[in-house]
C-alpha positions, -999 to +999 in steps of 0.1 A: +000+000+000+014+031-011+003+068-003-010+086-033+023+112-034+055+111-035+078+134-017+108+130-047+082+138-071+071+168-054+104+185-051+110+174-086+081+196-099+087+228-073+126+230-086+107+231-124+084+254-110+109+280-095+132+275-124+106+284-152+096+315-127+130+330-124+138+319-166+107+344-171+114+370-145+148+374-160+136+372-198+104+397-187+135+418-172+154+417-202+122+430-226+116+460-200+152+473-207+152+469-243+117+486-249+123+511-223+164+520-244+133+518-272+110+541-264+131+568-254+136+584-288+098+581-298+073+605-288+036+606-301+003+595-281+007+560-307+041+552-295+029+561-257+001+538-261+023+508-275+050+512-249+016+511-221+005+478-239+036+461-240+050+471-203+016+457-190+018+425-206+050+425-194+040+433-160+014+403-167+041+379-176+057+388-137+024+383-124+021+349-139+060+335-124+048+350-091+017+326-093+048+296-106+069+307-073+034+304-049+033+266-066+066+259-059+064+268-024+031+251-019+045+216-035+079+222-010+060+222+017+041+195+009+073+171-005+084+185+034+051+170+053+054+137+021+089+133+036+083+127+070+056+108+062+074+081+044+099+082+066+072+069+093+059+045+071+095+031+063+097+024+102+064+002+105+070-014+074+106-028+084+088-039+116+085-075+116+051-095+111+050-109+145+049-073+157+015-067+136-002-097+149+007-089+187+000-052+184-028-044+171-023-005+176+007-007+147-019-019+120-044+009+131-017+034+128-007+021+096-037+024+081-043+058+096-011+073+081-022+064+044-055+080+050-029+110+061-013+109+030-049+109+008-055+138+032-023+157+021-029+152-013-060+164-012-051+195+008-024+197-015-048+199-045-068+226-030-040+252-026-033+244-058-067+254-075-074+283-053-040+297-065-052+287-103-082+303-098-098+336-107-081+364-084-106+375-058-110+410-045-089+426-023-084+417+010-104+435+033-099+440+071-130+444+092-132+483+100-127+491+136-110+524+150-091+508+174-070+487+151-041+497+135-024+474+103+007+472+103+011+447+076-014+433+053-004+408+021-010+377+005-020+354+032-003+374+055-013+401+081-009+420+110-029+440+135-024+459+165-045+470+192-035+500+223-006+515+226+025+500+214+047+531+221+039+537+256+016+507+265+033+489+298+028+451+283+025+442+249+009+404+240+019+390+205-010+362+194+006+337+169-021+320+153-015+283+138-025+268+111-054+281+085-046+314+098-031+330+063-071+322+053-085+361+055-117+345+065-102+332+099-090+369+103-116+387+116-119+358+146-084+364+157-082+405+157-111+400+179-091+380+202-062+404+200-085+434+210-104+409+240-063+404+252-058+445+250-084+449+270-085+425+295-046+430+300-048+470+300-016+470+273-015+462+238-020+432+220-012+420+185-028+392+164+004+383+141-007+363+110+030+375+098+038+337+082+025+315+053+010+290+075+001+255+067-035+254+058-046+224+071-035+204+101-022+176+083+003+203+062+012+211+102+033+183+100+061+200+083+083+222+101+095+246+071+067+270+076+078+276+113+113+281+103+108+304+073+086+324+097+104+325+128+128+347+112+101+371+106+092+368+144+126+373+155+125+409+135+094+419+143+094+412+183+131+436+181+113+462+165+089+462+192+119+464+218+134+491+197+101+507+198+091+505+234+120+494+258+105+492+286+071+474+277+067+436+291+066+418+258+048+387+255+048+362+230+018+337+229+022+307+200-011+292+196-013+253+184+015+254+152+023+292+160+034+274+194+064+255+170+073+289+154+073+305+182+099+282+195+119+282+166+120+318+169+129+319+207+155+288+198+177+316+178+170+343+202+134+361+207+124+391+221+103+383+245+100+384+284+077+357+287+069+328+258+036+311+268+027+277+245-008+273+241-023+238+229+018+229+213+023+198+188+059+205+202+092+230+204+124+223+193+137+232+225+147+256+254+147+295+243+182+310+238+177+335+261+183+319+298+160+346+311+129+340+295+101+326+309+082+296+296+049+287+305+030+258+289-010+257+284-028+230+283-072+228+283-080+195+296-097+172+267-071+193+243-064+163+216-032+180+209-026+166+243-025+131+231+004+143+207+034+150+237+046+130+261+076+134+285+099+114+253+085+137+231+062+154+208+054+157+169+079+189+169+107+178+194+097+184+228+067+188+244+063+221+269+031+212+288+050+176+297+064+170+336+098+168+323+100+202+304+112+230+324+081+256+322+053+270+344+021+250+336-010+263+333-035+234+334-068+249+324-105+232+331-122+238+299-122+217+268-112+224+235-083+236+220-091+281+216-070+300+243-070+335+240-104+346+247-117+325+276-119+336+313-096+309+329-070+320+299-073+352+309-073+356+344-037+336+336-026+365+312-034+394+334-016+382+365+016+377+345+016+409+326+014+426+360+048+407+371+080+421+371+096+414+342+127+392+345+163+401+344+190+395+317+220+380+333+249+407+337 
C-alpha cells in the first residue's frame, strides 16, 4: 500500500516550477530594458500607447511566475510534510510481522497514516486550484477604530490594538494553522483586541507567516522556520520601539512551533507562553525568559506529547519540560479569549519582568 504522493516527485516539480519562474522573471526583465532604451527616442500618443501595452503584458508575464513561485512553495512544503511521512511509514513497514499480529495499535496506525497521506494530497490539491483560480477581491480587514495594520499581504497580516509606544505590556498572538485564510481573520483580531483589554496594554494578532493550511500540512516544520525569522524581526522592533514594555509572545497550536523556533535563535520576548503545542524544538536561547506551557484539559493536541516527546521535538506542557504549567479546566483547544486563559494572562503581565543575566 502506497500513499498517493511522493515526496521526490514533489520536489521534482517545485525546482521546475521556481526554475521556469526566475527563466521568465529574467527574460520579462530583459524585454523591459530593451523597450524602455526603445521608447526613449519616440514620442507621439501612438508610441505612448504601444509602450503602455507592451510594459503591462510584461507586468502580466511577472504576475504569472509569481503565481509559478506560490506553486513551488506550496509543492515544497508539501514534498516536506510527504517526507516525513514516508519516513514513518518506512519504520512500521521494516517492523516484523509478528509485531502486527501482537499489536494491534501498529496496523491501526498504519492504516491511519495512508489515510494522512490521501489527506495531504488532497489539501495539496486545494491550494493548488485556489491559486489557479480567478483572483478574488482585495483583501479586506474588518473596520474598527481601534486597530491599527501594520502589515497586510498575501495570506499574510498583522494588526495591533492600544498602545504599542507607551503601553506597559505588549501580548503577540501567533495563530496556527489556517490562519493566512482572511476569512479566519476577523476571529483572531477579535481576540487580539479581547487580550488588549483584558490586560490593560496592547496586544497584536500576528498572522506574519505562510502557515500551513490544514492540520495535516502542520506536520512540516519549514513554515515555522521560514517564519520565525520574521518573528525574530518583528518582536526587536517592538523592543526598539518600546523598551520598557513587558513583551509577551503567545504561539497558539503550530504558531506554538514557530514560536519556539524563533525563541530557539533568540526572541524578544519576556515571557513565551505555549498554548495547545504539537511540540518545540527546544529551550529559548535567552536563559531569562520565561516559559509557560497551556494545556485545556480534553485538548487532543494533548495526546500528541509525552515526556519522550512530541510531533515537533519536545513537548512544553510535559512534567519533564522546564516551564510553568498552566492546566486549564475547559475543553477544546481556543485559548485566548476565555476567562480561565485570561485571568492567567493578566496576572503575568502585572509581574515584574525578568532580568538579563549581567
Amino acid at each position: 500500500m502506497s500513499t498517493p504522493l511522493q515526496a521526490s516527485e514533489l520536489a521534482a516539480a517545485a525546482a521546475t516550477h521556481h526554475h521556469n519562474r526566475a527563466s521568465m522573471l529574467e527574460v520579462a526583465q530583459a524585454h523591459t530594458q530593451q523597450w524602455k532604451q526603445g521608447f526613449q527616442f519616440s514620442s507621439g500618443e501612438a508610441f505612448e500607447a504601444g509602450q503602455r501595452m507592451l510594459l503591462g503584458q510584461l507586468a502580466q508575464w511577472q504576475h504569472t511566475g509569481g503565481i509559478y513561485e506560490d506553486i513551488a512553495q506550496i509543492l515544497q512544503l508539501t514534498s516536506t510534510a510527504q517526507r516525513e511521512l514516508e519516513q514513518i511509514l518506512n519504520t512500521i513497514t521494516g517492523l516484523p510481522q509478528q509485531v502486527f499480529n501482537a499489536i494491534p495499535g501498529v496496523a491501526t496506525l498504519y492504516l491511519g497514516l495512508h489515510f494522512m497521506g490521501q489527506e495531504l494530497d488532497r489539501a495539496c490539491a486545494t491550494q493548488l486550484n485556489a491559486l489557479c483560480a480567478q483572483p478574488a477581491a482585495d483583501v479586506e480587514l474588518p473596520e474598527d477604530p481601534e486597530a491599527t495594520i501594520l502589515q497586510i499581504g498575501h495570506g499574510t497580516a498583522v494588526v495591533a490594538y492600544g498602545d504599542l509606544e507607551h503601553a506597559s505590556s505588549i501580548v503577540t498572538l501567533v495563530p496556527g494553522v489556517g490562519s493566512s485564510d482572511p476569512e479566519h481573520w476577523p476571529a483572531k483580531l477579535e481576540e487580539a483586541k479581547t487580550v488588549a483589554a483584558s490586560t490593560g496594554g496592547a496586544a497584536i494578532a500576528w498572522m506574519g507567516y505562510i502557515a500551513p493550511p490544514h492540520v495535516l500540512g502542520g506536520i512540516a516544520t519549514e513554515p515555522a522556520v521560514v517564519g520565525a525569522e520574521d518573528l525574530q524581526r518583528f518582536q526587536a522592533s517592538l523592543r526598539e520601539q518600546n523598551p520598557h514594555a513587558k513583551l509577551v509572545v503567545m504561539g497558539h497550536s503550530y504558531g506554538s512551533v514557530l514560536t519556539g523556533h524563533a525563541a530557539r535563535k533568540g526572541l524578544d520576548a519576556d515571557t513565551i507562553i505555549y498554548a495547545g503545542s504539537p511540540g518545540v524544538p527546544g529551550y529559548p536561547h535567552h536563559r531569562h525568559t520565561k516559559v509557560i506551557a497551556v494545556m485545556n484539559h480534553g485538548d487532543p493536541i494533548g495526546l500528541s506529547g509525552t515526556n519522550q516527546g512530541a510531533i515537533h521535538g519536545m513537548d512544553p506542557a510535559a512534567l519533564s519540560y522546564r516551564s510553568e504549567k498552566w492546566n486549564l479546566p475547559r475543553l477544546g483547544h481556543s485559548y485566548a479569549a476565555h476567562p480561565e486563559f485570561l485571568e492567567k494572562l493578566n496576572e503575568e503581565v502585572a509581574s515584574a519582568r525578568p532580568q538579563a543575566p549581567d
